[in-house]
Backbone as XML, in Angstrom:
<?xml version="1.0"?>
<chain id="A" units="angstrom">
  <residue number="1" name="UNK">
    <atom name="N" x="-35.679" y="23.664" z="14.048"/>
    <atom name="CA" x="-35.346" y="22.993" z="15.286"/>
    <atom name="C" x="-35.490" y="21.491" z="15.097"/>
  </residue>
  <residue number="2" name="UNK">
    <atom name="N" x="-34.783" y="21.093" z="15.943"/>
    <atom name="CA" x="-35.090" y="19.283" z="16.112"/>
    <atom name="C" x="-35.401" y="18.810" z="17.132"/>
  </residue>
  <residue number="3" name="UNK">
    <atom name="N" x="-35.897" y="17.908" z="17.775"/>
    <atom name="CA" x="-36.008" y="17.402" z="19.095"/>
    <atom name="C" x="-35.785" y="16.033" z="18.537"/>
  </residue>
  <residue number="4" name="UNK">
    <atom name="N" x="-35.868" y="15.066" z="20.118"/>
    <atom name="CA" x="-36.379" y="13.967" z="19.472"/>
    <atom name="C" x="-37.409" y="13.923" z="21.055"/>
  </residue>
  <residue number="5" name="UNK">
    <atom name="N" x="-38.374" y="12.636" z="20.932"/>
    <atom name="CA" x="-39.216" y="12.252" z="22.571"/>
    <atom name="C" x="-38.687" y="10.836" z="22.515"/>
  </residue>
  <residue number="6" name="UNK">
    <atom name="N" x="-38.317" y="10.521" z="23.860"/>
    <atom name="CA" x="-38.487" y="9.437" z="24.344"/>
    <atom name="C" x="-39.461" y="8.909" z="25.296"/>
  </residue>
  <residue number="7" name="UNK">
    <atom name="N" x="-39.878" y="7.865" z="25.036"/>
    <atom name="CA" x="-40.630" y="7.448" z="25.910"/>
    <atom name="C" x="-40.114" y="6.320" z="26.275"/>
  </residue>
  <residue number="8" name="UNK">
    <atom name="N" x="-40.185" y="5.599" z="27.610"/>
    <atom name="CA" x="-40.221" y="4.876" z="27.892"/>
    <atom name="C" x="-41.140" y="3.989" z="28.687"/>
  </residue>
  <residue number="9" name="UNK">
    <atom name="N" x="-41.212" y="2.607" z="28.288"/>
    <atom name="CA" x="-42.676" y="1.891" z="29.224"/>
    <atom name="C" x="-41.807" y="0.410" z="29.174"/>
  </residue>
  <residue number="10" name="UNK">
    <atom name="N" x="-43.006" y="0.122" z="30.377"/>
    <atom name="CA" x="-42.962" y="-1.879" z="30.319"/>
    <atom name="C" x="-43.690" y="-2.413" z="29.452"/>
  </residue>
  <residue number="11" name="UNK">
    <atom name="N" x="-43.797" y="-3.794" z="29.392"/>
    <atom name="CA" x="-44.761" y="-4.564" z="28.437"/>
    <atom name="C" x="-44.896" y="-5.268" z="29.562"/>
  </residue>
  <residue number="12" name="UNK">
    <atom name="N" x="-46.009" y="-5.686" z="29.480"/>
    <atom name="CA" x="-46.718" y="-6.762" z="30.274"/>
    <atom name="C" x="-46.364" y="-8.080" z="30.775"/>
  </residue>
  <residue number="13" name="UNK">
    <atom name="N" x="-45.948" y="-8.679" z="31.310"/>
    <atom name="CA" x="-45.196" y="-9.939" z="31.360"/>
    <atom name="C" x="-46.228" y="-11.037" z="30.884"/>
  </residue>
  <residue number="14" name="UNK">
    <atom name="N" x="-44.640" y="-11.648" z="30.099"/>
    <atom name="CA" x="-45.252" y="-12.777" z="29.329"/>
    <atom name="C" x="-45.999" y="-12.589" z="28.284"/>
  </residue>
  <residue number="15" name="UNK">
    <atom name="N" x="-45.698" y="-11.217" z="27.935"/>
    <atom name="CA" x="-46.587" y="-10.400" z="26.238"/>
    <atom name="C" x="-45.134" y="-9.781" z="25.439"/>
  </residue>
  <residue number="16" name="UNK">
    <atom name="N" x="-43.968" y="-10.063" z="25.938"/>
    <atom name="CA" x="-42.630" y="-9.798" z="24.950"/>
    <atom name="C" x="-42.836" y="-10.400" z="23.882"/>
  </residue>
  <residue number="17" name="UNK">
    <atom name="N" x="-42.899" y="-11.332" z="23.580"/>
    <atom name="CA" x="-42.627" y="-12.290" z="22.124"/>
    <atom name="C" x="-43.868" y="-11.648" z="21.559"/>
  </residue>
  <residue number="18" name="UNK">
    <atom name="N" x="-44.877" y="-11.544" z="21.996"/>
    <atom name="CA" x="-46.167" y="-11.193" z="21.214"/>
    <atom name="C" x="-45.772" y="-9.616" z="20.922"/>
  </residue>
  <residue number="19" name="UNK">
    <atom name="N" x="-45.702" y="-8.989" z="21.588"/>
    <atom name="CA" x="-45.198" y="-7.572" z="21.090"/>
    <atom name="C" x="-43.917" y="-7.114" z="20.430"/>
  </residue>
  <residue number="20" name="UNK">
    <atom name="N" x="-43.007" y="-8.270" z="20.016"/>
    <atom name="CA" x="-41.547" y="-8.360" z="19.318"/>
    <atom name="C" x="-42.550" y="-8.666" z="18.153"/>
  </residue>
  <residue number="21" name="UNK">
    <atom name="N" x="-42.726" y="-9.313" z="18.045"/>
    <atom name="CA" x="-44.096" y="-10.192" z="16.589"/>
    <atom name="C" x="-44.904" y="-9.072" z="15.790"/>
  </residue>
  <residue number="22" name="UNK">
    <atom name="N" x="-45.897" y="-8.620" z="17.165"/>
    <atom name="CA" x="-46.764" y="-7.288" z="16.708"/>
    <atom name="C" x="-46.111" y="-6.481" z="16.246"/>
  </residue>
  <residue number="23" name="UNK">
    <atom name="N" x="-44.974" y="-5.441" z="16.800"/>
    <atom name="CA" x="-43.937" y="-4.789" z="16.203"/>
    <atom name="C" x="-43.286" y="-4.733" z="14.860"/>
  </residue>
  <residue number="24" name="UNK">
    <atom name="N" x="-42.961" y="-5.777" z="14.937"/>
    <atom name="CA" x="-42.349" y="-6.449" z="13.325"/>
    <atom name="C" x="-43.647" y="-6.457" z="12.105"/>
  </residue>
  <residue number="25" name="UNK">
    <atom name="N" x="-44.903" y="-6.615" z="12.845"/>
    <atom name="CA" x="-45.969" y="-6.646" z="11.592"/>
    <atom name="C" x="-46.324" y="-5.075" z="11.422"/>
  </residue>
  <residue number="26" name="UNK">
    <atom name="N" x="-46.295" y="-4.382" z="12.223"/>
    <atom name="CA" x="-46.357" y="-2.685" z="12.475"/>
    <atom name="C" x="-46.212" y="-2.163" z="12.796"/>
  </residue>
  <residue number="27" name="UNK">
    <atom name="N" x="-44.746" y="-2.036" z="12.305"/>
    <atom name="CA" x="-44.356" y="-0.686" z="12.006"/>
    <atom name="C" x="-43.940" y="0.175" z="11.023"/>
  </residue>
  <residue number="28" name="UNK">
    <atom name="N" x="-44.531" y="-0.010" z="9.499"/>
    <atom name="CA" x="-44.352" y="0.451" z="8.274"/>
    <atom name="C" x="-45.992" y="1.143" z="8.984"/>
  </residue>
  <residue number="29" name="UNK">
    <atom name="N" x="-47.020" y="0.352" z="9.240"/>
    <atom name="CA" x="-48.068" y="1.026" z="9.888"/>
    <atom name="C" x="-47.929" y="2.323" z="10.963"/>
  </residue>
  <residue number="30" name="UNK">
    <atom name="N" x="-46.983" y="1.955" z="11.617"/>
    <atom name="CA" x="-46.941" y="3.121" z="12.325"/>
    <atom name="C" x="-46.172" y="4.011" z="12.157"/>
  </residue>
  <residue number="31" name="UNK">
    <atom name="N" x="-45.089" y="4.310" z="11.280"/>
    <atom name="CA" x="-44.598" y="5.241" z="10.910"/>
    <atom name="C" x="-45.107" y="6.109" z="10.057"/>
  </residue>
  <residue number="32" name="UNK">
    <atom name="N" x="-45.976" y="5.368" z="8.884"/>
    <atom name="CA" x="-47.037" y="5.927" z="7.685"/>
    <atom name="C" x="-48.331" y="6.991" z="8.714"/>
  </residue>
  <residue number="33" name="UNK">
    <atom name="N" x="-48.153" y="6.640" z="9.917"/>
    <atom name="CA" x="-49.523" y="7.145" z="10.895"/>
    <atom name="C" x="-49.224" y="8.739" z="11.610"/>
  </residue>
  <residue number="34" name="UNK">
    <atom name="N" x="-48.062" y="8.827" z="11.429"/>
    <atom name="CA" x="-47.418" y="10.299" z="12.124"/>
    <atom name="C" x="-47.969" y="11.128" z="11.348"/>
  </residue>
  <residue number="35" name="UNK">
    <atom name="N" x="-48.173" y="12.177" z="12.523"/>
    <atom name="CA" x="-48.672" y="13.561" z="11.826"/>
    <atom name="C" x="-47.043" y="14.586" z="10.770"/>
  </residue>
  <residue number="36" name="UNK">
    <atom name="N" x="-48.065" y="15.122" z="10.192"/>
    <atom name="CA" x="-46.835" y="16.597" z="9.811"/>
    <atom name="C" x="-45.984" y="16.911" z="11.222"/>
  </residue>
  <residue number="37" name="UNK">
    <atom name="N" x="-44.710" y="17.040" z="10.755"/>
    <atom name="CA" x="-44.083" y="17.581" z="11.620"/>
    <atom name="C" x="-43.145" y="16.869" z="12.433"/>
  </residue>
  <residue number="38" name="UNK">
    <atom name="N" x="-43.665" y="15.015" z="12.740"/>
    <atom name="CA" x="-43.448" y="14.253" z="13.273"/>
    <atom name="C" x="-42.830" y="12.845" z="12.534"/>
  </residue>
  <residue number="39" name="UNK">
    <atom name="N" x="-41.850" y="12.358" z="12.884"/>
    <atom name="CA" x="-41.463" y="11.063" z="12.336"/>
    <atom name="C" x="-41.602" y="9.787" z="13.530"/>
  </residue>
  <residue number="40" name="UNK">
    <atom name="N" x="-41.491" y="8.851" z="13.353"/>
    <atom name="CA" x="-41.377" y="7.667" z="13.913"/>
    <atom name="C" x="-39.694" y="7.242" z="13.977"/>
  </residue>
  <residue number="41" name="UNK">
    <atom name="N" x="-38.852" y="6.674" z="14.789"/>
    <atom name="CA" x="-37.249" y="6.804" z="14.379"/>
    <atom name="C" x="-37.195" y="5.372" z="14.840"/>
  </residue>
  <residue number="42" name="UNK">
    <atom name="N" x="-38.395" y="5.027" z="15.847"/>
    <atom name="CA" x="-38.335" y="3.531" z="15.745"/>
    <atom name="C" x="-38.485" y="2.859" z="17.495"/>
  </residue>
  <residue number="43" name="UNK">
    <atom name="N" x="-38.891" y="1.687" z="17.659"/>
    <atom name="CA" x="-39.044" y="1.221" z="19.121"/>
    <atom name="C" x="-37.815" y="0.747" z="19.148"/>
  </residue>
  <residue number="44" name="UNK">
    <atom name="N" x="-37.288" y="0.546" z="20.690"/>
    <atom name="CA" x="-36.049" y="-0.142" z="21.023"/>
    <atom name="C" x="-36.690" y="-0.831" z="22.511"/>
  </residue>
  <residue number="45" name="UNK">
    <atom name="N" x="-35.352" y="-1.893" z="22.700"/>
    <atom name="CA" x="-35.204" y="-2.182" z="23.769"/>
    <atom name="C" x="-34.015" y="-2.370" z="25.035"/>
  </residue>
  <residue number="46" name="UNK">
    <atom name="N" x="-34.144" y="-1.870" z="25.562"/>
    <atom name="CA" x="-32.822" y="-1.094" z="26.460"/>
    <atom name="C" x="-31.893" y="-2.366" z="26.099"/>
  </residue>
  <residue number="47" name="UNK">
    <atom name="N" x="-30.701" y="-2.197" z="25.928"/>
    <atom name="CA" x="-29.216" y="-3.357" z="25.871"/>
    <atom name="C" x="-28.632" y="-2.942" z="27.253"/>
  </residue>
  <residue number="48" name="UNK">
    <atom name="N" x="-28.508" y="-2.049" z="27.436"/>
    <atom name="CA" x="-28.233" y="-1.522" z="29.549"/>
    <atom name="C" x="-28.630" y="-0.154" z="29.257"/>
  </residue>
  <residue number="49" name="UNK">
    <atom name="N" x="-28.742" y="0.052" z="31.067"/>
    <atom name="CA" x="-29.052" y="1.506" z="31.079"/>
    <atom name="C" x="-28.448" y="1.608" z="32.494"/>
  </residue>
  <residue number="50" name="UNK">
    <atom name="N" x="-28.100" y="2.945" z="33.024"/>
    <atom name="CA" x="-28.092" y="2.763" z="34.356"/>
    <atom name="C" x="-29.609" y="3.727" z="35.075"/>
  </residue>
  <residue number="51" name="UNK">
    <atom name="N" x="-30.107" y="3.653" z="33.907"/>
    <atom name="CA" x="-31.999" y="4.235" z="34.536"/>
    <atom name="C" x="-32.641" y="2.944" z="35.036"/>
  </residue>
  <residue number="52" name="UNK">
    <atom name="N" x="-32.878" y="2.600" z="35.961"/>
    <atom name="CA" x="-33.808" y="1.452" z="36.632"/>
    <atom name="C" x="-35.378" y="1.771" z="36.704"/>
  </residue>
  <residue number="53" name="UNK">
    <atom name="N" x="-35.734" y="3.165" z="36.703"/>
    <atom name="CA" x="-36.793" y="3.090" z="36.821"/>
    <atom name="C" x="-38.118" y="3.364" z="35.259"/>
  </residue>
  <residue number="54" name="UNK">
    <atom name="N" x="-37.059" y="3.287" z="34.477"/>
    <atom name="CA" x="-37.166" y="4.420" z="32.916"/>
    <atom name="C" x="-38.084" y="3.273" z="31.848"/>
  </residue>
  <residue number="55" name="UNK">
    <atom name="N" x="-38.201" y="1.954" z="32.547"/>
    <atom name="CA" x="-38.788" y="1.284" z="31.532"/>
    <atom name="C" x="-37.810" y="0.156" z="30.735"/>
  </residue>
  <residue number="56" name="UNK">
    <atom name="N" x="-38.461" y="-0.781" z="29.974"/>
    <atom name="CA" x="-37.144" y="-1.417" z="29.466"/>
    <atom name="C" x="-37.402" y="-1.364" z="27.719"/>
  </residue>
  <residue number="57" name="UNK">
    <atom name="N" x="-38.844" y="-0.865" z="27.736"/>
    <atom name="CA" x="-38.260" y="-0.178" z="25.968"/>
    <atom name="C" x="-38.941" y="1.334" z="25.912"/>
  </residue>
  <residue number="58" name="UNK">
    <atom name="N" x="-38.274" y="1.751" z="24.812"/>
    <atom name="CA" x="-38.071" y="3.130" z="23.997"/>
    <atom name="C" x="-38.868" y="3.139" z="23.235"/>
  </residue>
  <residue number="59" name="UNK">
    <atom name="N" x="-39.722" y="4.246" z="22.899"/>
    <atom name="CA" x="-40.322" y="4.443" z="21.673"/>
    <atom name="C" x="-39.417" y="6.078" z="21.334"/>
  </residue>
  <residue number="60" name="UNK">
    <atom name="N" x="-38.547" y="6.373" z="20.043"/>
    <atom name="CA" x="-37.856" y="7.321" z="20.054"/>
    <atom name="C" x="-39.108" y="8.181" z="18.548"/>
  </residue>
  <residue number="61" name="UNK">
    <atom name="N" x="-39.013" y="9.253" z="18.647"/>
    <atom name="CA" x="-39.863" y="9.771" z="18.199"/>
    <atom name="C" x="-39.201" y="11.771" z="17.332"/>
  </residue>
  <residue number="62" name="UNK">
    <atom name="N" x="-38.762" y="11.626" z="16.241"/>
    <atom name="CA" x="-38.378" y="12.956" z="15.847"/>
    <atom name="C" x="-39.374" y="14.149" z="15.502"/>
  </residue>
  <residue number="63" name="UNK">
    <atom name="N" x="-39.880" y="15.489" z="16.456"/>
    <atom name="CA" x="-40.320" y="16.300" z="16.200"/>
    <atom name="C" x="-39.202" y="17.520" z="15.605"/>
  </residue>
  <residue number="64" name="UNK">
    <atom name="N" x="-39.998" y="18.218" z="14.310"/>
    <atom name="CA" x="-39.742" y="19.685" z="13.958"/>
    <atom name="C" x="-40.003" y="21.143" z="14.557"/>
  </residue>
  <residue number="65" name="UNK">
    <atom name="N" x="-40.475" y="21.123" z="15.790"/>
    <atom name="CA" x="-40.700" y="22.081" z="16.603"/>
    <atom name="C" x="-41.313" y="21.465" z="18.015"/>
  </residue>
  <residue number="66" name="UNK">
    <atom name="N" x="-41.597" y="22.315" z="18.834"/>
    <atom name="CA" x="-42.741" y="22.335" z="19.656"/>
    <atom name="C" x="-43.901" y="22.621" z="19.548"/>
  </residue>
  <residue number="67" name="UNK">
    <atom name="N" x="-44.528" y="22.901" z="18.466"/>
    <atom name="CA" x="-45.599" y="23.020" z="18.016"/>
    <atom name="C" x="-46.066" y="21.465" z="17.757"/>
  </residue>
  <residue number="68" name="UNK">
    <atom name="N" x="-45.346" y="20.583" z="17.243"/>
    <atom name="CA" x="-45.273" y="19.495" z="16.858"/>
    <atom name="C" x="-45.938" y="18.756" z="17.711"/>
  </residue>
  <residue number="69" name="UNK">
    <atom name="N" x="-45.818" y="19.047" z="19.395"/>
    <atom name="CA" x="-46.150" y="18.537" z="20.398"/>
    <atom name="C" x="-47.786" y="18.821" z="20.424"/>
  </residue>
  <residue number="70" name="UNK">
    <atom name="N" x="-48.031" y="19.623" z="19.761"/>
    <atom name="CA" x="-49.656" y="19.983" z="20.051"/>
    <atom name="C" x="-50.257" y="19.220" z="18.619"/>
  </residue>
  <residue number="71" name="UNK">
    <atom name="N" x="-49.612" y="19.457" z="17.487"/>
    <atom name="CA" x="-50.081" y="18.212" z="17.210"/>
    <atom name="C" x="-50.575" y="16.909" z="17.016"/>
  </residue>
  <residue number="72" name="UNK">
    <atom name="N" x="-49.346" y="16.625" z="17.882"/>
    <atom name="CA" x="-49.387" y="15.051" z="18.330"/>
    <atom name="C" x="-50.445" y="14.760" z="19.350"/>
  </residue>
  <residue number="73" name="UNK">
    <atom name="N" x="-50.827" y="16.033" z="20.061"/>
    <atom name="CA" x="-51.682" y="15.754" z="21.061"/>
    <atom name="C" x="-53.254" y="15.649" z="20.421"/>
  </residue>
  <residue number="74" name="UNK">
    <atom name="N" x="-53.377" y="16.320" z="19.434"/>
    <atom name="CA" x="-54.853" y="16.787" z="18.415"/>
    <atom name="C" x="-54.902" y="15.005" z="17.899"/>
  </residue>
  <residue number="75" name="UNK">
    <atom name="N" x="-53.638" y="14.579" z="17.520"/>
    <atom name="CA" x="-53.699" y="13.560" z="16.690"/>
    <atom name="C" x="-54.488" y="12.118" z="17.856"/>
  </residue>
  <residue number="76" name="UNK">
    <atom name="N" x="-53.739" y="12.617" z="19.303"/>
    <atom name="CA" x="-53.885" y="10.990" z="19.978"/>
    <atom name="C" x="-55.686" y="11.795" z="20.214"/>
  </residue>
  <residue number="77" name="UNK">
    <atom name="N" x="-55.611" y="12.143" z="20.828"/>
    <atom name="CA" x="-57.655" y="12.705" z="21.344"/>
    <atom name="C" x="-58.224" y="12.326" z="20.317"/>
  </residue>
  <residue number="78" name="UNK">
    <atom name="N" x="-58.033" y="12.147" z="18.536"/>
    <atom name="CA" x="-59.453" y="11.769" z="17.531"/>
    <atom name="C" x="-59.037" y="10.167" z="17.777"/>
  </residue>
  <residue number="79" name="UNK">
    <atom name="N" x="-60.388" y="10.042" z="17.378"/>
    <atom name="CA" x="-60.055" y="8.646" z="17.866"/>
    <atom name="C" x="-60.020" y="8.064" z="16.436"/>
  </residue>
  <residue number="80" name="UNK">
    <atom name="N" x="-60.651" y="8.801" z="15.469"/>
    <atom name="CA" x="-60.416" y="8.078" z="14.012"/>
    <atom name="C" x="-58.914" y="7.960" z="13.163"/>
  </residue>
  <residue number="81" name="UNK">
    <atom name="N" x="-57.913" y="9.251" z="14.253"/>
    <atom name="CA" x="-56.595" y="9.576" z="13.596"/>
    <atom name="C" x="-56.108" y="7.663" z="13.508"/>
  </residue>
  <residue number="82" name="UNK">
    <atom name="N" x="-55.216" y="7.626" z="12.660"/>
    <atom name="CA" x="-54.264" y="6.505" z="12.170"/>
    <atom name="C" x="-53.412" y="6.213" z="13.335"/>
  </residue>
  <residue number="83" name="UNK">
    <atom name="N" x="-52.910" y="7.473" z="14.108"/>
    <atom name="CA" x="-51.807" y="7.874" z="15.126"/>
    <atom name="C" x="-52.729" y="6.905" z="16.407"/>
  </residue>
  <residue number="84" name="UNK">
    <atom name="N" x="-53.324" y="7.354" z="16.635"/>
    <atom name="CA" x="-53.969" y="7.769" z="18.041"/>
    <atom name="C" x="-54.731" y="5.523" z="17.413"/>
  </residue>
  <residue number="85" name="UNK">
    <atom name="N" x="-55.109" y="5.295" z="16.706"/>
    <atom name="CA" x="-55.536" y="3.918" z="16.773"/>
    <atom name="C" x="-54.459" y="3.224" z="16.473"/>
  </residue>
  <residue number="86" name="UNK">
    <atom name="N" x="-53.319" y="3.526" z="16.356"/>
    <atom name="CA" x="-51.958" y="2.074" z="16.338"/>
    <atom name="C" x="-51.648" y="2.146" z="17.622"/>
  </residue>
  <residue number="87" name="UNK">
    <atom name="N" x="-51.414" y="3.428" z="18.288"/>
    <atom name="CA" x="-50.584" y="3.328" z="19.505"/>
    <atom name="C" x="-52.095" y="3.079" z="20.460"/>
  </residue>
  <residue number="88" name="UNK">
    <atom name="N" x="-53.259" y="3.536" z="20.785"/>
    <atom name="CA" x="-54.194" y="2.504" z="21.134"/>
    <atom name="C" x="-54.362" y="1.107" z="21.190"/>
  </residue>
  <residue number="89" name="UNK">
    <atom name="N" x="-53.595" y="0.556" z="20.021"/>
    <atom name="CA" x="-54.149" y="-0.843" z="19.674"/>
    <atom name="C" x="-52.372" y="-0.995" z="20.908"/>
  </residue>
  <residue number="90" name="UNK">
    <atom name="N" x="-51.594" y="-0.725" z="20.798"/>
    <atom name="CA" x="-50.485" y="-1.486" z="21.416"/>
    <atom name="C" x="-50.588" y="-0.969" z="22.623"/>
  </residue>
  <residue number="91" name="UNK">
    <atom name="N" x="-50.665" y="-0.040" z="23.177"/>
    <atom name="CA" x="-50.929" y="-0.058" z="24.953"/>
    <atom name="C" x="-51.890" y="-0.526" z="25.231"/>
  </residue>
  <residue number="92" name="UNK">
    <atom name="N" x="-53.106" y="-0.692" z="24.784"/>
    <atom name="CA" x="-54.241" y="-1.779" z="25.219"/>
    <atom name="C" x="-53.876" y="-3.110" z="25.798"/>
  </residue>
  <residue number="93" name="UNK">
    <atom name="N" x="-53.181" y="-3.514" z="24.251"/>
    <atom name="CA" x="-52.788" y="-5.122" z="24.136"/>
    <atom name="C" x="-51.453" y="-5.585" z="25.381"/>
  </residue>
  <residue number="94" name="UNK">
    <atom name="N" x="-50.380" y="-4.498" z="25.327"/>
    <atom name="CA" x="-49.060" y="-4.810" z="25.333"/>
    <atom name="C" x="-48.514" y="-3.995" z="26.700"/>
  </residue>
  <residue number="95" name="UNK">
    <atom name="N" x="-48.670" y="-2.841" z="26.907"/>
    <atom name="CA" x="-48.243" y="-2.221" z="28.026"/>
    <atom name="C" x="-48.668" y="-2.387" z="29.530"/>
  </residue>
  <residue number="96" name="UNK">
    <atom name="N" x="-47.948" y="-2.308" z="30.215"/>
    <atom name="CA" x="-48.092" y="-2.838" z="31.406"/>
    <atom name="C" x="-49.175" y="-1.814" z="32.044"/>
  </residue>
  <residue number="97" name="UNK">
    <atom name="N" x="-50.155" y="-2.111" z="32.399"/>
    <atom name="CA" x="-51.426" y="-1.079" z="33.189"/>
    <atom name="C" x="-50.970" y="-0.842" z="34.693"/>
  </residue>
  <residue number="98" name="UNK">
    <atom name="N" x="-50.149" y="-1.532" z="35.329"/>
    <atom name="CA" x="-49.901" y="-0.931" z="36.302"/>
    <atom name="C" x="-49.052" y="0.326" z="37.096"/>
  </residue>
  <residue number="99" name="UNK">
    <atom name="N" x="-49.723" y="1.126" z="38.019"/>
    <atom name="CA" x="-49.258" y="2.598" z="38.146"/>
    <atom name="C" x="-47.919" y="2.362" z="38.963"/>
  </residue>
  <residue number="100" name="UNK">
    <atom name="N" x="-47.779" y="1.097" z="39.059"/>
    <atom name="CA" x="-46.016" y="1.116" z="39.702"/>
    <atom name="C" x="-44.892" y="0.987" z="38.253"/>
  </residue>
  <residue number="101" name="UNK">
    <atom name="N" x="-45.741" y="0.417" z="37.752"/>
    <atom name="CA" x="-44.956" y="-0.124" z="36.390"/>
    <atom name="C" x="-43.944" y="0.844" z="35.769"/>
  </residue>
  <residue number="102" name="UNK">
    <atom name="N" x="-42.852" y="0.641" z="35.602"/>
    <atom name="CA" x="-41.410" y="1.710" z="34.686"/>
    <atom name="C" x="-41.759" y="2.404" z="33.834"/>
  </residue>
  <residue number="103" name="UNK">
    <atom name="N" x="-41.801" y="3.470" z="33.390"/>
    <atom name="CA" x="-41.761" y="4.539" z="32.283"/>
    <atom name="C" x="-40.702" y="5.741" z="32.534"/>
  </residue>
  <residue number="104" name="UNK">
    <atom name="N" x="-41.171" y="6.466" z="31.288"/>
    <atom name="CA" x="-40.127" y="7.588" z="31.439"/>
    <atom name="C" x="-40.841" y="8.302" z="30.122"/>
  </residue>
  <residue number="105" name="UNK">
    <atom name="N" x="-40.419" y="9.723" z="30.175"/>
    <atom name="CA" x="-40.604" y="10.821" z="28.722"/>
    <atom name="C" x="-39.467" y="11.646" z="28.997"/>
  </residue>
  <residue number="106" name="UNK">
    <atom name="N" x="-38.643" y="12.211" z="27.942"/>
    <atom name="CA" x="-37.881" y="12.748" z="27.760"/>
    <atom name="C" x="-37.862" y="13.420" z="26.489"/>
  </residue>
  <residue number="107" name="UNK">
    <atom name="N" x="-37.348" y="14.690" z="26.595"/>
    <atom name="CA" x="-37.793" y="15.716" z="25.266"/>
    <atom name="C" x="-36.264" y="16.297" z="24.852"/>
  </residue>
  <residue number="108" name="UNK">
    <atom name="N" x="-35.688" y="16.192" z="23.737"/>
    <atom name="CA" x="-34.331" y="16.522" z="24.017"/>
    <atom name="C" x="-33.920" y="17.053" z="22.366"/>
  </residue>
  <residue number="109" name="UNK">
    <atom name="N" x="-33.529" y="18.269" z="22.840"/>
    <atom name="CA" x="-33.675" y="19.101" z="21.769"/>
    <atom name="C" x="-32.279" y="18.954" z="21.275"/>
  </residue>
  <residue number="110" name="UNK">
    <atom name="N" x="-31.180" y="19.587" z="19.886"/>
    <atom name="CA" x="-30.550" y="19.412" z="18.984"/>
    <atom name="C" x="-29.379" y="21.100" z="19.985"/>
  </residue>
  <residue number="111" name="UNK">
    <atom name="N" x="-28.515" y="20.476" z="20.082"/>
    <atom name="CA" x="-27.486" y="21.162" z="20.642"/>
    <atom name="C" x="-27.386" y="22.137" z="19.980"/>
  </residue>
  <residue number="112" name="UNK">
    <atom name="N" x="-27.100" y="22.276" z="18.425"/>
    <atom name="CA" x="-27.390" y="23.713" z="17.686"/>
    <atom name="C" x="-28.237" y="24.732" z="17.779"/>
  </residue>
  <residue number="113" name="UNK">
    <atom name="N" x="-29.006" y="24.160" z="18.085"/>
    <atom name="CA" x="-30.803" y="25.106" z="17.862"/>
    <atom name="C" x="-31.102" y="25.234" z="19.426"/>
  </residue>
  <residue number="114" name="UNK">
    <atom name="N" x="-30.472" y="25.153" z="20.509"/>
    <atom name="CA" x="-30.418" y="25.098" z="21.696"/>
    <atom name="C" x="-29.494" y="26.528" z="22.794"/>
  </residue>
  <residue number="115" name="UNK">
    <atom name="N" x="-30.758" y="27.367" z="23.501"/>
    <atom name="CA" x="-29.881" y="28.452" z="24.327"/>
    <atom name="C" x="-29.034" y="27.657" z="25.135"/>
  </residue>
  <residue number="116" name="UNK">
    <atom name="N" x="-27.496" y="27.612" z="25.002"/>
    <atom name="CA" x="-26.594" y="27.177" z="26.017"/>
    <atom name="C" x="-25.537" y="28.645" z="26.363"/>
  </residue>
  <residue number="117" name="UNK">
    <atom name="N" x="-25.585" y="28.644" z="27.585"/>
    <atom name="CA" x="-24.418" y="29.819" z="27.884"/>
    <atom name="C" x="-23.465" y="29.310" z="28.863"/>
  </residue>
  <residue number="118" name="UNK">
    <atom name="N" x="-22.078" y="29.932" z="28.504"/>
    <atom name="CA" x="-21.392" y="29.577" z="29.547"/>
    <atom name="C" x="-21.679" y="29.761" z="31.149"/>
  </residue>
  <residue number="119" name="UNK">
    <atom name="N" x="-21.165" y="28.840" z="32.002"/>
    <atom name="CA" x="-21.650" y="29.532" z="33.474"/>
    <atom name="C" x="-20.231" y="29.759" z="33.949"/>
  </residue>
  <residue number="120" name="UNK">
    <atom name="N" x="-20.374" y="30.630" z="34.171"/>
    <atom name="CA" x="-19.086" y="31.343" z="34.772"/>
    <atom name="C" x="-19.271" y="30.996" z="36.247"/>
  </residue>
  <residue number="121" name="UNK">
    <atom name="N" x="-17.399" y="30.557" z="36.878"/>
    <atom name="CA" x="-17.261" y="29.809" z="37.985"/>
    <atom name="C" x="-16.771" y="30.677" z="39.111"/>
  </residue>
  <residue number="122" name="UNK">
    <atom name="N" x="-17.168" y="31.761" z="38.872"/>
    <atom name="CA" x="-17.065" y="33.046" z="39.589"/>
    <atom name="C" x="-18.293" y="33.364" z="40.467"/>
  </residue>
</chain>
């Protein structure tokens, strides 16, 4: 199977350039930090969307199952994992703490490996 996750969040205002900067210094760090199962595919930042409420960057993220997901979860809870202290160190520093603030998660699996049936218009 394939998936990929999206996430989406704000950055803090007036912490863009510092987190374009931080970014650029790690992310060979944070891709080297993924568990089995899991890749890093890379941060973005929206060019348009017609989602307004979804955040204005992406963290896109390739899992090999759903199992993958429980992984990732074992990985963020230690606090010594590699995983769980990069993405610590950047929502600390960089993400917006407020509970109005834009986000989004999205889990979106590989059209092949996916139950689709026709719906009949009957």
């Amino acid at each position: 199977m394939r998936f990929i996750q999206e996430t989406g969040f704000s950055v803090r205002a007036g912490r863009e350039e510092a987190f374009q900067r931080w970014l650029a210094a790690n992310e060979q760090r944070i891709a080297a930090a993924y568990p089995p199962g899991m890749s890093y595919v890379g941060t973005f930042v929206t060019a348009f969307s017609s989602e307004k409420g979804a955040g204005q960057y992406r963290v896109l993220e390739g899992l090999d199952s759903y199992a993958a997901l429980d992984t990732l979860s074992a990985a963020q809870r230690d606090p010594d994992n590699p995983y769980a202290k990069v993405w610590r160190e950047a929502v600390s520093e960089f993400m917006d703490p407020d509970p109005g603030a834009a986000w989004s998660q999205v889990l979106l699996k590989s059209v092949v490996d996916a139950a689709i049936w026709d719906v009949s218009p009957e």
